[in-house]
mmCIF file of the N, C-alpha and C atoms, coordinates in Angstrom:
data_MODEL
# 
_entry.id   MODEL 
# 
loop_
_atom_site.group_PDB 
_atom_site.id 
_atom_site.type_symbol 
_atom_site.label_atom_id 
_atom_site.label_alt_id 
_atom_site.label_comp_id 
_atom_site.label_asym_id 
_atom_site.label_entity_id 
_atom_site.label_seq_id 
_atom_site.pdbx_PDB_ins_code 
_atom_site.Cartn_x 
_atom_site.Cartn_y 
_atom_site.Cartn_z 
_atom_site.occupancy 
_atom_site.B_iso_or_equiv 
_atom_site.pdbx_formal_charge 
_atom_site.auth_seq_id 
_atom_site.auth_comp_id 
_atom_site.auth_asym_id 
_atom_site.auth_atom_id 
_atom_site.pdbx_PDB_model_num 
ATOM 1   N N  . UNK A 1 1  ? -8.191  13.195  32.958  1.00 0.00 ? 1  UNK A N  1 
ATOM 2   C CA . UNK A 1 1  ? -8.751  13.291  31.631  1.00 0.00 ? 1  UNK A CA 1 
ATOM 3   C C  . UNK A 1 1  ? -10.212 13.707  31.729  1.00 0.00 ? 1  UNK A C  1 
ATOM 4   N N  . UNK A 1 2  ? -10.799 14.114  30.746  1.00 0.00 ? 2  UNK A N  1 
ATOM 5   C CA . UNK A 1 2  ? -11.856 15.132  31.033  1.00 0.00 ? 2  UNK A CA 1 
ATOM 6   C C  . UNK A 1 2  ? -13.076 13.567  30.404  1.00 0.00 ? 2  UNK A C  1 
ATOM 7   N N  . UNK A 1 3  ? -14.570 13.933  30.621  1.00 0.00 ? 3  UNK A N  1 
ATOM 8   C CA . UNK A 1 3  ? -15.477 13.219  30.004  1.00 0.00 ? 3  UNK A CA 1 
ATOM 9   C C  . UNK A 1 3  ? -15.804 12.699  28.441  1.00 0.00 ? 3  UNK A C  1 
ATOM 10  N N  . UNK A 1 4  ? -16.129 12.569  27.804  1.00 0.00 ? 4  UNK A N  1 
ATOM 11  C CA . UNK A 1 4  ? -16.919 12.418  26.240  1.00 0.00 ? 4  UNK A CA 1 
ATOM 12  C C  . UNK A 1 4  ? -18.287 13.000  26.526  1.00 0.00 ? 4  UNK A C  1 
ATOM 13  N N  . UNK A 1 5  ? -18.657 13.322  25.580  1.00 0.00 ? 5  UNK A N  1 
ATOM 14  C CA . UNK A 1 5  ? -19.984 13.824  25.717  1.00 0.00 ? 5  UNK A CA 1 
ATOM 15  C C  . UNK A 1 5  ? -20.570 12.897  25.931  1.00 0.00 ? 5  UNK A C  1 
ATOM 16  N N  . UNK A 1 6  ? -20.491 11.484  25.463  1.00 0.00 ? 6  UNK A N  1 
ATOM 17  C CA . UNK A 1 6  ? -21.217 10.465  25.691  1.00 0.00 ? 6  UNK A CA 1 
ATOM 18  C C  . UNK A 1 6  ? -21.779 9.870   26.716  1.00 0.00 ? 6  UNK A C  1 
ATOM 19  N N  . UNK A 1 7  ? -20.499 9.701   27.523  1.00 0.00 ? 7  UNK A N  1 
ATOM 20  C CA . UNK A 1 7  ? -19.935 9.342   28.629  1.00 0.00 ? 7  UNK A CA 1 
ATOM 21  C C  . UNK A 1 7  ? -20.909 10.123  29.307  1.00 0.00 ? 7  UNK A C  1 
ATOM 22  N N  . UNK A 1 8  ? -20.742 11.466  29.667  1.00 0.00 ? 8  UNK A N  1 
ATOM 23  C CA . UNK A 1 8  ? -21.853 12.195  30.269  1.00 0.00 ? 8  UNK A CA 1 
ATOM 24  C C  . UNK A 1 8  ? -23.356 11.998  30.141  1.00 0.00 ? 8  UNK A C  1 
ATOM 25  N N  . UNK A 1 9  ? -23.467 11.888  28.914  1.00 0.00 ? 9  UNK A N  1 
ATOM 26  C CA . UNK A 1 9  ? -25.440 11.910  28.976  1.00 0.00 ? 9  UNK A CA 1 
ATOM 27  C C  . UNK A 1 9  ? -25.873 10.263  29.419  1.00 0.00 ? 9  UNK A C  1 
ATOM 28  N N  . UNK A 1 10 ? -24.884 8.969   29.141  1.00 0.00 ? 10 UNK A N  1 
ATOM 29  C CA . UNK A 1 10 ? -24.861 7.862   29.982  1.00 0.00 ? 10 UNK A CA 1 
ATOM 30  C C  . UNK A 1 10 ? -25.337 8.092   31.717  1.00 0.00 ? 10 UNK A C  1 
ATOM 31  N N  . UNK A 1 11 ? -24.002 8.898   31.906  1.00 0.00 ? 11 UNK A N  1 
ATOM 32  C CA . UNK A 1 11 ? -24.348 9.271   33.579  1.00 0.00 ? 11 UNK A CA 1 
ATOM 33  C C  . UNK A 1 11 ? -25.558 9.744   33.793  1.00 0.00 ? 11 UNK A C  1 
ATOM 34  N N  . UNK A 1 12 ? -25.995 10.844  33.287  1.00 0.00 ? 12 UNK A N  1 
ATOM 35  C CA . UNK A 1 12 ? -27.186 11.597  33.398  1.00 0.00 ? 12 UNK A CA 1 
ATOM 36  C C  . UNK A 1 12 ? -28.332 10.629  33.602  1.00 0.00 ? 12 UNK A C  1 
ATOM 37  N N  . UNK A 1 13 ? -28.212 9.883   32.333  1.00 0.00 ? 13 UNK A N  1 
ATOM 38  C CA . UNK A 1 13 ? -29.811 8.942   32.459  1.00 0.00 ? 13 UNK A CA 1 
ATOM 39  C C  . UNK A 1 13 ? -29.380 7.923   33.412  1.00 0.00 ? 13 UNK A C  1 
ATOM 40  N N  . UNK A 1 14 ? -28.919 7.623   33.685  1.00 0.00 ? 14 UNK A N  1 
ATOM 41  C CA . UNK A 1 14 ? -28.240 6.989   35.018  1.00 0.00 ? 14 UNK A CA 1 
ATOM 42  C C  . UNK A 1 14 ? -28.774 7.613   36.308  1.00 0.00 ? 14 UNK A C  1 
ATOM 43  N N  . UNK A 1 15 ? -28.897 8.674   36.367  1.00 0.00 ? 15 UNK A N  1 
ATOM 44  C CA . UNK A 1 15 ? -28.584 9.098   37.512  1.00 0.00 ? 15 UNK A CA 1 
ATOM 45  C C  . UNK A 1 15 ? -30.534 9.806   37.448  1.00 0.00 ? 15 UNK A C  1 
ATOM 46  N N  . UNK A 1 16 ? -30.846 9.962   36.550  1.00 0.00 ? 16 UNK A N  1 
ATOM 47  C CA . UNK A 1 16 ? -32.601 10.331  35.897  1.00 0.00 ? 16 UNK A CA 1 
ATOM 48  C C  . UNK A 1 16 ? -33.330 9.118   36.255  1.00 0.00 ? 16 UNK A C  1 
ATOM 49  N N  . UNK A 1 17 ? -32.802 8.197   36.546  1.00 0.00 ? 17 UNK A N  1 
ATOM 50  C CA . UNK A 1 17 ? -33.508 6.654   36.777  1.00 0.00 ? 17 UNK A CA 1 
ATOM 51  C C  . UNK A 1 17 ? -33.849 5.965   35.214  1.00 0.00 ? 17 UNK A C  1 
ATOM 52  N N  . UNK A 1 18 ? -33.334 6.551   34.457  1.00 0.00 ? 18 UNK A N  1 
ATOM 53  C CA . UNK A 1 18 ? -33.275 5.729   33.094  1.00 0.00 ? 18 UNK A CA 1 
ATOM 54  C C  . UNK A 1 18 ? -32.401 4.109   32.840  1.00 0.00 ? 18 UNK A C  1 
ATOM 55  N N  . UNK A 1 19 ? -32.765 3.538   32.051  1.00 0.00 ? 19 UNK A N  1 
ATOM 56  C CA . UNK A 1 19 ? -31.653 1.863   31.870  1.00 0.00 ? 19 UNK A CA 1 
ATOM 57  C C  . UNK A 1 19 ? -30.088 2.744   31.094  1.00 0.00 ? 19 UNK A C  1 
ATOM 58  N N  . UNK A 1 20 ? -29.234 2.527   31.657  1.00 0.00 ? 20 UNK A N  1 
ATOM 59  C CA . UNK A 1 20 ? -28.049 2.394   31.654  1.00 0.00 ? 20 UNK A CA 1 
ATOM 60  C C  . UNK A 1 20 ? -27.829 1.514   29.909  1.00 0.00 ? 20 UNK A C  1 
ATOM 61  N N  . UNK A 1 21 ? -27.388 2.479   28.764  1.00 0.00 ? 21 UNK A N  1 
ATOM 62  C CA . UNK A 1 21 ? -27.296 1.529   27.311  1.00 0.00 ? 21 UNK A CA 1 
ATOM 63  C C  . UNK A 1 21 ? -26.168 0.956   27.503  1.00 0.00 ? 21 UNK A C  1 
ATOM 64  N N  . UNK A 1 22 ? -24.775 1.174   28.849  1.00 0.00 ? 22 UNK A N  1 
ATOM 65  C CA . UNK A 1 22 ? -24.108 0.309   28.622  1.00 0.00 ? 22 UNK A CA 1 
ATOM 66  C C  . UNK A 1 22 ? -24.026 -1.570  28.608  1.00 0.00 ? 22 UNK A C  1 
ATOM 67  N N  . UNK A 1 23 ? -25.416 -1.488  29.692  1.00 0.00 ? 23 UNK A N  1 
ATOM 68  C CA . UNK A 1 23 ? -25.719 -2.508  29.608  1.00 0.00 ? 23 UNK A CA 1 
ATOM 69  C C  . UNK A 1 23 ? -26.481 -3.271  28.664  1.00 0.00 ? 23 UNK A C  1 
ATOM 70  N N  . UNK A 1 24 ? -26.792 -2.911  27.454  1.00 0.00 ? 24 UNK A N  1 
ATOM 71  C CA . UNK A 1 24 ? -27.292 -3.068  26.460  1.00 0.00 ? 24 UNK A CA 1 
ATOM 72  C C  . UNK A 1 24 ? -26.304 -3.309  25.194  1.00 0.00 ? 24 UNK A C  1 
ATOM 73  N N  . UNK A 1 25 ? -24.588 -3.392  25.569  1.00 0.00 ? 25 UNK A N  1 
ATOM 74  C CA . UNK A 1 25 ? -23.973 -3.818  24.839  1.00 0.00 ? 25 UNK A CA 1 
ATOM 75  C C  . UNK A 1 25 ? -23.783 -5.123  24.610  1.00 0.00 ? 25 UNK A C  1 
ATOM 76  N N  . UNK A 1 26 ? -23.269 -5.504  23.449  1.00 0.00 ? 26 UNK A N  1 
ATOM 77  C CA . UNK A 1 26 ? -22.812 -7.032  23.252  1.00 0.00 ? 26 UNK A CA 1 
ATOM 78  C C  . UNK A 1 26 ? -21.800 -7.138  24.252  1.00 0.00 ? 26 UNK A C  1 
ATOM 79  N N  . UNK A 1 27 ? -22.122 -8.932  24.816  1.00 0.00 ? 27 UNK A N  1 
ATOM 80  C CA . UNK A 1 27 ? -20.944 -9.453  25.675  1.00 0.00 ? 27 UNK A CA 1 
ATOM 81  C C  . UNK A 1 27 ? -19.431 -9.367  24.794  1.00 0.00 ? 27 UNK A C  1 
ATOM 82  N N  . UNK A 1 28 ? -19.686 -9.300  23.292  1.00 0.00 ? 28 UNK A N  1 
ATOM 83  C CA . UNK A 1 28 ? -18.482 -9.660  22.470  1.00 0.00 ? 28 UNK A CA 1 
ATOM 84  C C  . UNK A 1 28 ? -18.155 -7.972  22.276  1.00 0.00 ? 28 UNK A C  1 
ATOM 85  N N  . UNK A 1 29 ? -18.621 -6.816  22.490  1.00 0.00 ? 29 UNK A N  1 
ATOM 86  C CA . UNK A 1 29 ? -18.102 -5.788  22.132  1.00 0.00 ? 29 UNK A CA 1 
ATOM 87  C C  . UNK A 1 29 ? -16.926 -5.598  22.975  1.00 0.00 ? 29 UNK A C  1 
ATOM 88  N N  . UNK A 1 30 ? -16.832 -6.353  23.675  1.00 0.00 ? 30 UNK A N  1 
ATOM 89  C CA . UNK A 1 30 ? -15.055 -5.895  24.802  1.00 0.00 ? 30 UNK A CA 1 
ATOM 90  C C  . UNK A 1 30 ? -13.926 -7.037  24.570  1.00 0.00 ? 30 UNK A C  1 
ATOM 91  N N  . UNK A 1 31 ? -14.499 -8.100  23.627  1.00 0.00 ? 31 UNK A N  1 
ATOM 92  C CA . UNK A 1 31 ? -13.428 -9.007  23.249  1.00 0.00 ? 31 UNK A CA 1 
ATOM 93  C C  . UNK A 1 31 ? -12.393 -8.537  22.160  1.00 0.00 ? 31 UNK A C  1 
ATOM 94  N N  . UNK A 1 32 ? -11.423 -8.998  22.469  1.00 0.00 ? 32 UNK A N  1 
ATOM 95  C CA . UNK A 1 32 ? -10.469 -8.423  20.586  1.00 0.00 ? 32 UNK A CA 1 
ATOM 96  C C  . UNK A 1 32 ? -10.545 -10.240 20.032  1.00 0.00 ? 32 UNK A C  1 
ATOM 97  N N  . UNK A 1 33 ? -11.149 -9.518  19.081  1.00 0.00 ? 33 UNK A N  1 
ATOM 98  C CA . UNK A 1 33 ? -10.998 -10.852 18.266  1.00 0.00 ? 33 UNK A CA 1 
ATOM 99  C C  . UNK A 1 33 ? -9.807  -10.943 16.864  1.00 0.00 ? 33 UNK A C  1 
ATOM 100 N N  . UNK A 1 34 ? -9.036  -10.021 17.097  1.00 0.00 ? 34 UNK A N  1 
ATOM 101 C CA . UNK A 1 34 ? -7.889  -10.195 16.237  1.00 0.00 ? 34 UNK A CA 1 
ATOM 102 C C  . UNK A 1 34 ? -6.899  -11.779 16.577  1.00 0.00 ? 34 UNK A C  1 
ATOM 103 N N  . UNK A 1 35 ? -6.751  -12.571 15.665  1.00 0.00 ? 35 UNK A N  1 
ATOM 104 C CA . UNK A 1 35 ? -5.748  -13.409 16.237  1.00 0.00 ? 35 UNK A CA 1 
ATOM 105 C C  . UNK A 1 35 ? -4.405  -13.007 15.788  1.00 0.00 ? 35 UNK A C  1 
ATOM 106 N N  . UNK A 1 36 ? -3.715  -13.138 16.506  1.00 0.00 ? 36 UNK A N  1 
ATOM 107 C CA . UNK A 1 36 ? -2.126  -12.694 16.863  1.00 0.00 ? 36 UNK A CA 1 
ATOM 108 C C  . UNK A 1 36 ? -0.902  -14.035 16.592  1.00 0.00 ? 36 UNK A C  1 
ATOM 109 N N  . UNK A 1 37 ? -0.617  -14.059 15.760  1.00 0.00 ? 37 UNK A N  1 
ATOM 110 C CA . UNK A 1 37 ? 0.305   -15.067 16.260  1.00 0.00 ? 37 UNK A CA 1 
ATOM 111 C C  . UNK A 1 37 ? 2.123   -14.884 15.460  1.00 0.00 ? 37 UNK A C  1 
ATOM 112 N N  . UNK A 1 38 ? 2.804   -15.426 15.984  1.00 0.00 ? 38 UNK A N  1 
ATOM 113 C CA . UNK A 1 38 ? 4.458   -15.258 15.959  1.00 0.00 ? 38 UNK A CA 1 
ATOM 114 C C  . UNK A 1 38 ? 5.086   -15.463 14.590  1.00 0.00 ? 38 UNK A C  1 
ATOM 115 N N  . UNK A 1 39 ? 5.286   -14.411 13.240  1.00 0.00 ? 39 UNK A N  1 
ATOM 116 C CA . UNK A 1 39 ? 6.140   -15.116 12.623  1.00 0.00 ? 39 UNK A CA 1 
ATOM 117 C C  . UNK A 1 39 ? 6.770   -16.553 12.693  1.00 0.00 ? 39 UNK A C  1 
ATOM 118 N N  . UNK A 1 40 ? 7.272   -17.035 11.520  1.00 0.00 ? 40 UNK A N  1 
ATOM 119 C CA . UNK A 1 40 ? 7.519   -18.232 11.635  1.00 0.00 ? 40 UNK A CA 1 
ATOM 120 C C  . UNK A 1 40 ? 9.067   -17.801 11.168  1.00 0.00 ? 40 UNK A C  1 
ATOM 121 N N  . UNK A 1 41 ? 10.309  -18.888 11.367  1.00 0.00 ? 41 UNK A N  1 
ATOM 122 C CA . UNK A 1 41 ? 11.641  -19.075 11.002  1.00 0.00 ? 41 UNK A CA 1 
ATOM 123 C C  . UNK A 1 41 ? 11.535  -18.421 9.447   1.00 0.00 ? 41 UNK A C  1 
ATOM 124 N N  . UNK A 1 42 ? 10.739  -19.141 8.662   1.00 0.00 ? 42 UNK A N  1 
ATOM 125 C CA . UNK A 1 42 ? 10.681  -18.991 7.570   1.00 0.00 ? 42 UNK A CA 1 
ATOM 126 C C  . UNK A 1 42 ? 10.030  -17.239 6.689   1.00 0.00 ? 42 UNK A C  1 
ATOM 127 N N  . UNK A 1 43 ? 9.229   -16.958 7.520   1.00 0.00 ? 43 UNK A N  1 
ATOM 128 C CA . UNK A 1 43 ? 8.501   -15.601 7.149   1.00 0.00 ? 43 UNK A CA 1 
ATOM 129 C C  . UNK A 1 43 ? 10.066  -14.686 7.557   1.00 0.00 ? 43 UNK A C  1 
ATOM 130 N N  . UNK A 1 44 ? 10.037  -15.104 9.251   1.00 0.00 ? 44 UNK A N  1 
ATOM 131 C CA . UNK A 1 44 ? 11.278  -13.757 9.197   1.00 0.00 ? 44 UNK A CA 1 
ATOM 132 C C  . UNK A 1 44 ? 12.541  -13.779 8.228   1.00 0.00 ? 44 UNK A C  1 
ATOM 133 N N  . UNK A 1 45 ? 12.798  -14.846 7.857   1.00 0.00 ? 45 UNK A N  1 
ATOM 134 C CA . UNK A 1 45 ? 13.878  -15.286 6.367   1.00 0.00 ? 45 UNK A CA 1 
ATOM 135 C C  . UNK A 1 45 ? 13.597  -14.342 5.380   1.00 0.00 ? 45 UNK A C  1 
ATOM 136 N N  . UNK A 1 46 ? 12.295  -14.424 5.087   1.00 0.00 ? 46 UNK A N  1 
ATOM 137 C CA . UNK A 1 46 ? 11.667  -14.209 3.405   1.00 0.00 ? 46 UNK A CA 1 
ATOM 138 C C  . UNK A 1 46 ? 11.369  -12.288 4.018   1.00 0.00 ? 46 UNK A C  1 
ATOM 139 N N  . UNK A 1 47 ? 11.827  -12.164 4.844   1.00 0.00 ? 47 UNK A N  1 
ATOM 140 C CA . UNK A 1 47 ? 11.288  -10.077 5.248   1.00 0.00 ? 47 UNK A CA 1 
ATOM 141 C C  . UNK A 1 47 ? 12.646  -9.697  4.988   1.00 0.00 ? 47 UNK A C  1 
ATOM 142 N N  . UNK A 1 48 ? 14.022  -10.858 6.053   1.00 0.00 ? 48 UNK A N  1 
ATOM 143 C CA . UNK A 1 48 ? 15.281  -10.213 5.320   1.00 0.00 ? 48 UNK A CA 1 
ATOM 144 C C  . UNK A 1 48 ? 15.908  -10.459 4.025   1.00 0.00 ? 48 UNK A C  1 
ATOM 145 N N  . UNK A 1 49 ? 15.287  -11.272 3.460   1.00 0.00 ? 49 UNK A N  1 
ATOM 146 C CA . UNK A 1 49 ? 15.389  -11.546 2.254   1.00 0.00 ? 49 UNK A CA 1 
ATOM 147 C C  . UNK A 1 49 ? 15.307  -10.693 1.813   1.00 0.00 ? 49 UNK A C  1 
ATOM 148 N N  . UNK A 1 50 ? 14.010  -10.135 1.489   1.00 0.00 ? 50 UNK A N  1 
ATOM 149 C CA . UNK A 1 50 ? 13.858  -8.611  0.442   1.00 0.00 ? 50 UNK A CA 1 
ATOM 150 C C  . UNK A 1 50 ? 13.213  -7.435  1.247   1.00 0.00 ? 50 UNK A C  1 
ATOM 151 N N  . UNK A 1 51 ? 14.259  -7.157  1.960   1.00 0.00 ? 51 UNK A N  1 
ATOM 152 C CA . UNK A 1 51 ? 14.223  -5.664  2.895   1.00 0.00 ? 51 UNK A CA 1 
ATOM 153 C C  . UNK A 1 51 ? 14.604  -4.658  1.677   1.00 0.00 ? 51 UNK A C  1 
ATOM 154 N N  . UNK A 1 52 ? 15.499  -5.383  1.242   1.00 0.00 ? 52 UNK A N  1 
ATOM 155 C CA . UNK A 1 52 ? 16.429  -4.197  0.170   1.00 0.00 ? 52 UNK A CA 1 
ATOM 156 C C  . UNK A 1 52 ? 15.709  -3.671  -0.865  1.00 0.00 ? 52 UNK A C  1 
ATOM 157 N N  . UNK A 1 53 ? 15.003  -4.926  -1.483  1.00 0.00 ? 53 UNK A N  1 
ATOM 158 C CA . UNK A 1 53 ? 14.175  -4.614  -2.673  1.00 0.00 ? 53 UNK A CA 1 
ATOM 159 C C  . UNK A 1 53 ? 13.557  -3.541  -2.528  1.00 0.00 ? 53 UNK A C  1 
ATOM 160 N N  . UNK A 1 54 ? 13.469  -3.188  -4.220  1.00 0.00 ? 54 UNK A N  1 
ATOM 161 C CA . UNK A 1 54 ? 12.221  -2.310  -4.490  1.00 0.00 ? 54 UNK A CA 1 
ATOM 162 C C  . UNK A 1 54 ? 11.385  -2.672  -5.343  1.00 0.00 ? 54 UNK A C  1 
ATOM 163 N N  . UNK A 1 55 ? 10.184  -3.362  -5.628  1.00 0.00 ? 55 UNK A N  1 
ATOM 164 C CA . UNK A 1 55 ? 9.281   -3.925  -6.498  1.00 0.00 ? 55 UNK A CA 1 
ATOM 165 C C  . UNK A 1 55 ? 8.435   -2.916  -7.344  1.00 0.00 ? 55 UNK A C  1 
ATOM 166 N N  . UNK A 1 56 ? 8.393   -2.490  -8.504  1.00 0.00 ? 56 UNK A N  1 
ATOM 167 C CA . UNK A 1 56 ? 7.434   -1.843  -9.173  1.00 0.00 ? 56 UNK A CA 1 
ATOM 168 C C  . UNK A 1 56 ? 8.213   -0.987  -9.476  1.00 0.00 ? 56 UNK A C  1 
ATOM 169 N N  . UNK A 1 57 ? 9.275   -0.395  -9.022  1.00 0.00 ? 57 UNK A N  1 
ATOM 170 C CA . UNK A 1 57 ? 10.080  0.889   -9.013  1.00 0.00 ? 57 UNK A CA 1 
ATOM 171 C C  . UNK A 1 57 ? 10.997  1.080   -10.155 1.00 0.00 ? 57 UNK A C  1 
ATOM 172 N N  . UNK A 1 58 ? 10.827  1.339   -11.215 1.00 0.00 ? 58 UNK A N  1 
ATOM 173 C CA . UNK A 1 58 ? 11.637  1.367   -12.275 1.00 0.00 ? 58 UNK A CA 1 
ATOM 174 C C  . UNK A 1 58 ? 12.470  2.661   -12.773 1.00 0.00 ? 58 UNK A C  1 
ATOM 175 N N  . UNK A 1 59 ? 13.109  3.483   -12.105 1.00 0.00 ? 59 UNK A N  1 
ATOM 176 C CA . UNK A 1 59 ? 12.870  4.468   -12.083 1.00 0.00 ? 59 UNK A CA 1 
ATOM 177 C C  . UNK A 1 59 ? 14.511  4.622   -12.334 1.00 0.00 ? 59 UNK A C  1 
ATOM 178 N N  . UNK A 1 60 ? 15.291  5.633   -12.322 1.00 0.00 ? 60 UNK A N  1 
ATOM 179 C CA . UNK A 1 60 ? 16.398  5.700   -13.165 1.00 0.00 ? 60 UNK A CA 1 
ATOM 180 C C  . UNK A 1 60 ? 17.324  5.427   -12.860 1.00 0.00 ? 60 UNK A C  1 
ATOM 181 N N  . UNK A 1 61 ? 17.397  6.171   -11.083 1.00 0.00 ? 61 UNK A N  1 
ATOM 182 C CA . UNK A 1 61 ? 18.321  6.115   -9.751  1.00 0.00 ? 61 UNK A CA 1 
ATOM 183 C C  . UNK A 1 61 ? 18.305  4.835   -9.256  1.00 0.00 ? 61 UNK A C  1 
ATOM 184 N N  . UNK A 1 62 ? 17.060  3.993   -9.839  1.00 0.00 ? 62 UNK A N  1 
ATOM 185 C CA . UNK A 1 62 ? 17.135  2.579   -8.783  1.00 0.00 ? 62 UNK A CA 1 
ATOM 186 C C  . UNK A 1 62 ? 17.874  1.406   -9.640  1.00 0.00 ? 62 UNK A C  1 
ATOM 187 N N  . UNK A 1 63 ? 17.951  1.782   -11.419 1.00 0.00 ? 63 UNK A N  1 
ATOM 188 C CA . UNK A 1 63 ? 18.597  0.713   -12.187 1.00 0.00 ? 63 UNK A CA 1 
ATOM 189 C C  . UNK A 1 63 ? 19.810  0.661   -11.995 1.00 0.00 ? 63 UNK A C  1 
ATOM 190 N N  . UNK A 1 64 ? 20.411  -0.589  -11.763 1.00 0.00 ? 64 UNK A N  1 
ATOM 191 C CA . UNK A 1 64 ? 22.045  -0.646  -12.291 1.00 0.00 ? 64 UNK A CA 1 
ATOM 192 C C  . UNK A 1 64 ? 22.793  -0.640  -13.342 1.00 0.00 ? 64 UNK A C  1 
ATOM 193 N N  . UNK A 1 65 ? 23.026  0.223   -13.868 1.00 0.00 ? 65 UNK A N  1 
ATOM 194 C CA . UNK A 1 65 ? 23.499  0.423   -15.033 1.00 0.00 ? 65 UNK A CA 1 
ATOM 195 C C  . UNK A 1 65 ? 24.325  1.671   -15.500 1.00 0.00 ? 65 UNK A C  1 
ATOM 196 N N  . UNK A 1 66 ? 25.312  1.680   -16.477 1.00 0.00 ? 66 UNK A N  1 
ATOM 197 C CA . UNK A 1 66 ? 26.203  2.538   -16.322 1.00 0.00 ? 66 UNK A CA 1 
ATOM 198 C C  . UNK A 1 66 ? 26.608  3.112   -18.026 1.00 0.00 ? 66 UNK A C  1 
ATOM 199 N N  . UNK A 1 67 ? 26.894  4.187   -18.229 1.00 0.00 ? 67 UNK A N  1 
ATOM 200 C CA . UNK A 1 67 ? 27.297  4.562   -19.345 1.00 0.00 ? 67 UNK A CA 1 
ATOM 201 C C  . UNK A 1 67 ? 28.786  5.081   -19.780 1.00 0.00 ? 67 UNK A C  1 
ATOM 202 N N  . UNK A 1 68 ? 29.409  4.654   -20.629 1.00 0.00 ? 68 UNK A N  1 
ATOM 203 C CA . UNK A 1 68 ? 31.055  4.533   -21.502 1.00 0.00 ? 68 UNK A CA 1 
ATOM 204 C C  . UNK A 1 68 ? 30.379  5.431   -23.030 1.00 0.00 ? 68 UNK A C  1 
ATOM 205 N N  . UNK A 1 69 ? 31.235  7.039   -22.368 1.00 0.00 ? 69 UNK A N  1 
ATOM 206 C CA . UNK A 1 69 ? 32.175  7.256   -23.185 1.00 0.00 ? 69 UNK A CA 1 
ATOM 207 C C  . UNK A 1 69 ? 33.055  7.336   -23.877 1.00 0.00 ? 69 UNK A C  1 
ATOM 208 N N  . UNK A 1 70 ? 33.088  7.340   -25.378 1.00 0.00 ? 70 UNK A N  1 
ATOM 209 C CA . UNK A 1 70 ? 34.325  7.562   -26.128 1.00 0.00 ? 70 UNK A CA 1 
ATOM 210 C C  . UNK A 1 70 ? 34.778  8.790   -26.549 1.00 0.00 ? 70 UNK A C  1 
# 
């Protein structure tokens, strides 16, 4: 894979005897602070519950309903 431009002018002043800005990052810029955690019994219930649905959709093809001719 090829450089970033970034990446490059880093090296450069690096290599110019300049301070290195990677070291000038936050200790927390390499953490993920997303928390992650497992559906519950109950959530995955309530997703197959209304997979089918369509909410808001009122539309002509989605009503059930039928028309009798005489």
């Amino acid at each position: 894979m090829s450089k970033s431009r970034a990446k490059k002018l880093r090296e450069k002043l690096v290599r110019e005897g300049n301070r290195n800005p990677e070291l000038s990052r936050s200790p927390f810029s390499m953490l993920d602070l997303n928390t992650r955690r497992t559906k519950s019994k109950l959530e995955k219930l309530n997703q197959v519950k209304h997979k089918k649905q369509s909410f808001g959709n009122d539309d002509f093809q989605t009503k059930d309903c039928f028309y009798l001719y005489f």
